[in-house]
C-alpha positions as CSV (number, residue, x, y, z in Angstrom):
1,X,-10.8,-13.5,22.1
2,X,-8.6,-10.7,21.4
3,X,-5.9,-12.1,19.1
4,X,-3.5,-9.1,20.1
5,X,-3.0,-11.4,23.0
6,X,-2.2,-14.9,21.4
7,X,1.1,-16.0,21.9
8,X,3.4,-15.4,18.4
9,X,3.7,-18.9,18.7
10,X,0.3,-20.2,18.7
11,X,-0.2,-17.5,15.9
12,X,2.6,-19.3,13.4
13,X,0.8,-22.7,14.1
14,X,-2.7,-21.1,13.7
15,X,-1.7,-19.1,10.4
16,X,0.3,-22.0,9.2
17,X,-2.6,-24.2,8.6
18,X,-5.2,-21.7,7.8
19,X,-2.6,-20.9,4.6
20,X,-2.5,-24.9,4.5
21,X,-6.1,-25.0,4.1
22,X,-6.1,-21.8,2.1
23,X,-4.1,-23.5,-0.6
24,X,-6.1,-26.5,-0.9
25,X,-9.2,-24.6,-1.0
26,X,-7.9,-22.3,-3.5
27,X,-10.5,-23.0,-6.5
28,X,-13.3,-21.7,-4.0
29,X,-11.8,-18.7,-3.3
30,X,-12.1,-14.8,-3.9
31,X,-9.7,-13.0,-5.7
32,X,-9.2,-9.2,-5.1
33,X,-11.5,-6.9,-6.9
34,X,-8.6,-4.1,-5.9
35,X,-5.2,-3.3,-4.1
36,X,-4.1,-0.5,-1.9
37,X,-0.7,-0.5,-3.4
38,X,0.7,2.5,-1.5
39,X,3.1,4.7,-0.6
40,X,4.6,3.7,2.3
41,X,3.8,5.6,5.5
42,X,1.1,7.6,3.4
43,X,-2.1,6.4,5.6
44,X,-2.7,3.0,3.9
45,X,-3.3,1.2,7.3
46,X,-6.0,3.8,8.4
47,X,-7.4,3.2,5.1
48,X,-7.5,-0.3,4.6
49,X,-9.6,-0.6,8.0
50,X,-12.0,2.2,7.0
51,X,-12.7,-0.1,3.8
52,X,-12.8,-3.1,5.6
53,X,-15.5,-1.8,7.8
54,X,-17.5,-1.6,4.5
55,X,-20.6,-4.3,4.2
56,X,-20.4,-4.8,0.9
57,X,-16.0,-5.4,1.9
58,X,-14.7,-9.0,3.0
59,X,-10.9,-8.7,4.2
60,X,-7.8,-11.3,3.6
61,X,-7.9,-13.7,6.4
62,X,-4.8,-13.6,7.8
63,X,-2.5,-10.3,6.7
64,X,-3.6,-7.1,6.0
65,X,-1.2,-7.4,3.4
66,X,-0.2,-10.9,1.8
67,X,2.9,-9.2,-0.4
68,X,2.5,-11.8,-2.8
69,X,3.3,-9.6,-6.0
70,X,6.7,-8.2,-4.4
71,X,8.4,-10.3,-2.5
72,X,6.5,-14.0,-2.5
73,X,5.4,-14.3,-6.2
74,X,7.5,-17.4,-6.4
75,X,5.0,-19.4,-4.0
76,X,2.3,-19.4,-6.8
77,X,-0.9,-18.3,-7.7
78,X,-3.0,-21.3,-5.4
79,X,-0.7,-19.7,-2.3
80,X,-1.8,-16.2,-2.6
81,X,-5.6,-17.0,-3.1
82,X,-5.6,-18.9,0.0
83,X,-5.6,-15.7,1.7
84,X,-8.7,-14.8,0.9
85,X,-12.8,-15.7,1.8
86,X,-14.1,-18.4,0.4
87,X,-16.7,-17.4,-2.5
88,X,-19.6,-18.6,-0.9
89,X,-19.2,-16.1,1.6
90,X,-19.2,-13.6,-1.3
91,X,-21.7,-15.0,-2.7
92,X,-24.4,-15.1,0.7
93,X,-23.7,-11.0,0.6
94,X,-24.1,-10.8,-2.6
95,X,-27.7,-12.0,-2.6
96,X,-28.6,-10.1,0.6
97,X,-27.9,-6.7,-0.6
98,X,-27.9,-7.0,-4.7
99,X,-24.3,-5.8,-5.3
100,X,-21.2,-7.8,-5.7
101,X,-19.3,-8.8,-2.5
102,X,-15.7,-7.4,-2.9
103,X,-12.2,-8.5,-1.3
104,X,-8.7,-7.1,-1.2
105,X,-5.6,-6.3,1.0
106,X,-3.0,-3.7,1.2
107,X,0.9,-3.8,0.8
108,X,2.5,-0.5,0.1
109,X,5.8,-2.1,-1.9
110,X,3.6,-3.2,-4.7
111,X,4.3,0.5,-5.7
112,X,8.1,0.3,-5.5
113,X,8.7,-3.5,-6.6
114,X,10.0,-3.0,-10.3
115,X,7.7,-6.8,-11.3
116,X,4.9,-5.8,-8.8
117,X,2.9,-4.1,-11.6
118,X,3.5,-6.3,-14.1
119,X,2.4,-9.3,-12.1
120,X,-0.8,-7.5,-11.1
121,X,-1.8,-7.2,-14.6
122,X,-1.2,-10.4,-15.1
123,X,-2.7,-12.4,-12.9
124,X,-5.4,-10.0,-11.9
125,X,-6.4,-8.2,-15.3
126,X,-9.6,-6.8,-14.3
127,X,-8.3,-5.6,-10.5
128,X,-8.5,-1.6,-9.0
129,X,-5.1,0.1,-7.6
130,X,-5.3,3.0,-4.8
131,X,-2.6,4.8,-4.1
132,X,-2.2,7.2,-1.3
133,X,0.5,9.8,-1.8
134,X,1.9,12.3,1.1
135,X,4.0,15.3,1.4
136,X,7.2,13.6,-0.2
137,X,9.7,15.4,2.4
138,X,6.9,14.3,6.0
139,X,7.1,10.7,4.1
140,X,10.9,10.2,4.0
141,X,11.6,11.8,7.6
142,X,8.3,8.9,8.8
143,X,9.7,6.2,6.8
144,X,13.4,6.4,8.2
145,X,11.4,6.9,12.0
146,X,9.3,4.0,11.3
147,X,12.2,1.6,10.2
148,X,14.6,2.7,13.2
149,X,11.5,1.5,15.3
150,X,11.2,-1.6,13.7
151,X,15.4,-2.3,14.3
152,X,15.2,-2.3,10.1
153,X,17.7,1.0,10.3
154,X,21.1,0.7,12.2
155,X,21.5,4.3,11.3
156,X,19.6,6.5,13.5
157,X,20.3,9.7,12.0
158,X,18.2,10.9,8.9
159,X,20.7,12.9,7.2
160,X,23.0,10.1,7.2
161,X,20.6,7.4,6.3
162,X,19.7,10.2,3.1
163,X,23.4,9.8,2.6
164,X,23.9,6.4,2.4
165,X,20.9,5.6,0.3
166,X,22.4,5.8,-3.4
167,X,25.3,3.1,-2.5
168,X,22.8,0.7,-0.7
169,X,20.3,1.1,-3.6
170,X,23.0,0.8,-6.5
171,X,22.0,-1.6,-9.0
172,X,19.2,-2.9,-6.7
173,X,16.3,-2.1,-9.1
174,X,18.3,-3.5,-12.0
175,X,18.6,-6.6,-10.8
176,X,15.1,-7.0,-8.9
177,X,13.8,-6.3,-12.6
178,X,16.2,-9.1,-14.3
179,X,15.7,-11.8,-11.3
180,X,12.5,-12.6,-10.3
181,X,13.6,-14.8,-7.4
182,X,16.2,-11.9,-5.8
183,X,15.2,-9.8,-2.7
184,X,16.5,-6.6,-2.2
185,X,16.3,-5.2,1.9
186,X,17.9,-2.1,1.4
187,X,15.4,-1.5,-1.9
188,X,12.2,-2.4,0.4
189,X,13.4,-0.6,3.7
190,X,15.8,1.8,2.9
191,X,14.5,4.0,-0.2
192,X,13.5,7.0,2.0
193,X,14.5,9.8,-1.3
194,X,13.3,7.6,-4.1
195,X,9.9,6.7,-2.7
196,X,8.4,9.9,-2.8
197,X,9.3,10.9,-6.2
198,X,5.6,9.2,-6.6
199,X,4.4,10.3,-10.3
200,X,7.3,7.9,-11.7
201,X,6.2,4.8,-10.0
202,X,2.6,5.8,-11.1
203,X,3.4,6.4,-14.6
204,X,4.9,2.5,-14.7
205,X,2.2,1.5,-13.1
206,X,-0.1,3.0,-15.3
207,X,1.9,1.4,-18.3
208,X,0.5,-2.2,-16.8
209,X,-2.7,-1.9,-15.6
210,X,-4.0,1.4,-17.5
211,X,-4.2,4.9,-15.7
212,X,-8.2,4.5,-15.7
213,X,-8.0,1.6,-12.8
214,X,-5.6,3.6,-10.5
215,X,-7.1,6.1,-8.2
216,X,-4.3,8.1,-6.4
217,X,-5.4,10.1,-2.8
218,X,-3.6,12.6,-1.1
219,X,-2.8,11.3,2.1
220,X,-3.3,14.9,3.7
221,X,-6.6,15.4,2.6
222,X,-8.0,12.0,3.5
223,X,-7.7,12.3,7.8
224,X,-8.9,16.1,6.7
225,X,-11.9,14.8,4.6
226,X,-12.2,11.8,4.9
227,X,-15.8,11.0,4.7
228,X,-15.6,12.8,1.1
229,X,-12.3,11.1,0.1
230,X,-14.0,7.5,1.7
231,X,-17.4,8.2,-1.2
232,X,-14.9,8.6,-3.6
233,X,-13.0,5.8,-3.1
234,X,-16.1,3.9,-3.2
235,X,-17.7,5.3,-6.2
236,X,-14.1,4.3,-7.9
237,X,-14.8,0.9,-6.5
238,X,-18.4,0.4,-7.4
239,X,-19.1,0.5,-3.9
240,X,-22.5,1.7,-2.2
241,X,-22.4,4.8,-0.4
242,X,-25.8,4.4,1.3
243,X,-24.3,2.5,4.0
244,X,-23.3,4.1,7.5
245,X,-19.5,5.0,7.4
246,X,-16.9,3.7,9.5
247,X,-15.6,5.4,12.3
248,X,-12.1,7.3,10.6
249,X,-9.6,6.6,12.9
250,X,-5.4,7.2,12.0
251,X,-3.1,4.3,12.8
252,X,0.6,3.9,12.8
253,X,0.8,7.8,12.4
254,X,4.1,9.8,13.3
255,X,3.5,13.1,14.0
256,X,5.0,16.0,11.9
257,X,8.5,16.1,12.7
258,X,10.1,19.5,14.0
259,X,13.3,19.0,14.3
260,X,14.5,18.1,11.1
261,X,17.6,19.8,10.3
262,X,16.4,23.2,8.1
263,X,18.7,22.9,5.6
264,X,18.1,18.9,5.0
265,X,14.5,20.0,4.5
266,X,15.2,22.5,2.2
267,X,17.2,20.6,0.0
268,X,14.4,17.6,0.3
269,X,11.9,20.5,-0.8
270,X,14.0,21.4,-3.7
271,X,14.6,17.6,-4.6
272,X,11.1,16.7,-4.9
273,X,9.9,19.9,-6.8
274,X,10.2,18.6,-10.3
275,X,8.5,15.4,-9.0
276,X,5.5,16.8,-7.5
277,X,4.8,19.1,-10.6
278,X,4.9,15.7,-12.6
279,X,2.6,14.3,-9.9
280,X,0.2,17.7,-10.5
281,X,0.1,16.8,-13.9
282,X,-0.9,13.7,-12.9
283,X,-3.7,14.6,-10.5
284,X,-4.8,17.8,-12.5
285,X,-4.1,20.2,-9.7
286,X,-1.3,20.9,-7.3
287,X,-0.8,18.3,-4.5
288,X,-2.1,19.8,-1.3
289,X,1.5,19.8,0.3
290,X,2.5,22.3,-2.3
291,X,-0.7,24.9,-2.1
292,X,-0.5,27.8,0.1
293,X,-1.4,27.1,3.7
C-alpha cells in the first residue's frame, strides 16, 4: 500500500496509536545511535534516505524526524523512544551480520534550538551528530522559498523577509534558552540570515556533546560525491562499507536561484564572510562555496 495515498485522517488515527503503543513499549525500544541535526535546507532529507537504505540502519517508525529535543521535549523521555524499532529487531540484525543494528532520525532545528544540544547530551550521552552545511547565501534564498511554499511566510519577497528578520527574532533566543516550555515560530521558520552563520551553532554544539561526535558535510559536495561523502559518513558511524550503496537521489531541492537581486547577494556574500572563515577553521579547509570555481 502506498501510504502517500492514505487519507491524512486515517494517518492521525494510525500514528496516534502506533505512538500509543510506542510509549507503552518504550523499555524495549532503540534509542538513536546518531542525529542528522542539520542545517535546514542543506540536503538532510536526501541524506537521511540514503542512510536509511543502509542494512545495518533501522529508521523511526513514523517521522523522519520526531523533533523531540526542540520543540516536544516536554512530552518525556518514554514519548520520544516510542518512535523507534523495537530492540529485538535490532537485535535479529545484529546476529545476522555481526555488527550492531543502528537507529536514528533527522530534524534540522536540533542545530538552531538554543536547549537542543544540551538535551542531546543529556539524554543520549554516547549518540553521533551530522551536520550538513551549504552555501550560506543558496541556503537563506531556499529557506525563505521553501517556507512561502509551505504558507509559513506571508512575505513573499526575500529582501523584505531579510529585513524583517531582526524584529521577529528579538529576544527569541533569550527566552527559548530561559523557558523550556516556550515556542518561538518566527525563531524556527523565519531565521533565513542567522542560520547560515553555521560555525557558531557548531561551536555550541560542540560545547555539549564534544567536537569528536559531530561530523559536519558540505552539502555541495555530497550530491557531487556522494558515494565518497556516504563511506565517510559510515566510517564516522561505525558503519560497514562492504554493503551495495543506495541509489543517491536529491529530494526537496530548489534549484539555484537566478534572480536574486545582485546587490542583496553581495551584501549576503559579505555578511557571511567572517562566518565561513570561522567555519574553515572548523573544517580545516575552505568550504567549497568559497573555493574558486
Amino acid at each position: 500500500m502506498d501510504v502517500r495515498k492514505v487519507p491524512a485522517p486515517v494517518k492521525r488515527v494510525v500514528h496516534l496509536g502506533s505512538r500509543s503503543y510506542g510509549r507503552l513499549t518504550a523499555p524495549k525500544r532503540m534509542t538513536p545511535t546518531f542525529l542528522i541535526c542539520g542545517g535546514q535546507r542543506c540536503g538532510t532529507t536526501s541524506l537521511y534516505r540514503a542512510l536509511a537504505d543502509h542494512p545495518m540502519i533501522l529508521k523511526a517508525v513514523l517521522h523522519k524526524g520526531v523533533h523531540y529535543f526542540d520543540v516536544s521535549y516536554n512530552r518525556g523521555m518514554a514519548w520520544y523512544k516510542g518512535h523507534f524499532p523495537l530492540q529485538r529487531h535490532a537485535d535479529r540484525l545484529t546476529e545476522r551480520y555481526g555488527s550492531p543494528a543502528q537507529t536514528f532520525e533527522s530534524a534540522p532545528y536540533y542545530m538552531y534550538h538554543p536547549q537542543a544540544a544540551a538535551r542531546i547530551a543529556r539524554d543520549l550521552p554516547h549518540t553521533k551528530l551530522i551536520a550538513l552545511v551549504r552555501d550560506p547565501v543558496e541556503r537563506a534564498y531556499s529557506q525563505h522559498h521553501h517556507e512561502v511554499a509551505r504558507g509559513f511566510e506571508t512575505e513573499r519577497d526575500f529582501g523584505a523577509a531579510l529585513a524583517l528578520e531582526p524584529a521577529r527574532l528579538h529576544r527569541q533566543e533569550d527566552r527559548l534558552a530561559e523557558d523550556p516550555r516556550y515556542y518561538s515560530f518566527a525563531h524556527q521558520h523565519h531565521a533565513y540570515r542567522a542560520r547560515g552563520e553555521y560555525a557558531r551553532y557548531l561551536s555550541v554544539m560542540a560545547q555539549h556533546v564534544g567536537r569528536e561526535r559531530i561530523h559536519v558535510v558540505e552539502s555541495e559536495r555530497f550530491f557531487a560525491q556522494p558515494a565518497e561523502v556516504y563511506d565517510e559518513i559510515c566510517d564516522f558511524l561505525g558503519l560497514p562499507t562492504y554493503f551495495e550503496r543506495p541509489a543517491f537521489e536529491q529530494h526537496n531541492a530548489r534549484p539555484r536561484q537566478s534572480d536574486m537581486d545582485p546587490a542583496l547577494r553581495r551584501e549576503l556574500t559579505a555578511h557571511y564572510h567572517r562566518h565561513d572563515d570561522a567555519l574553515a577553521s572548523w573544517l580545516g579547509r575552505t568550504p567549497v562555496w568559497r573555493r574558486p570555481a
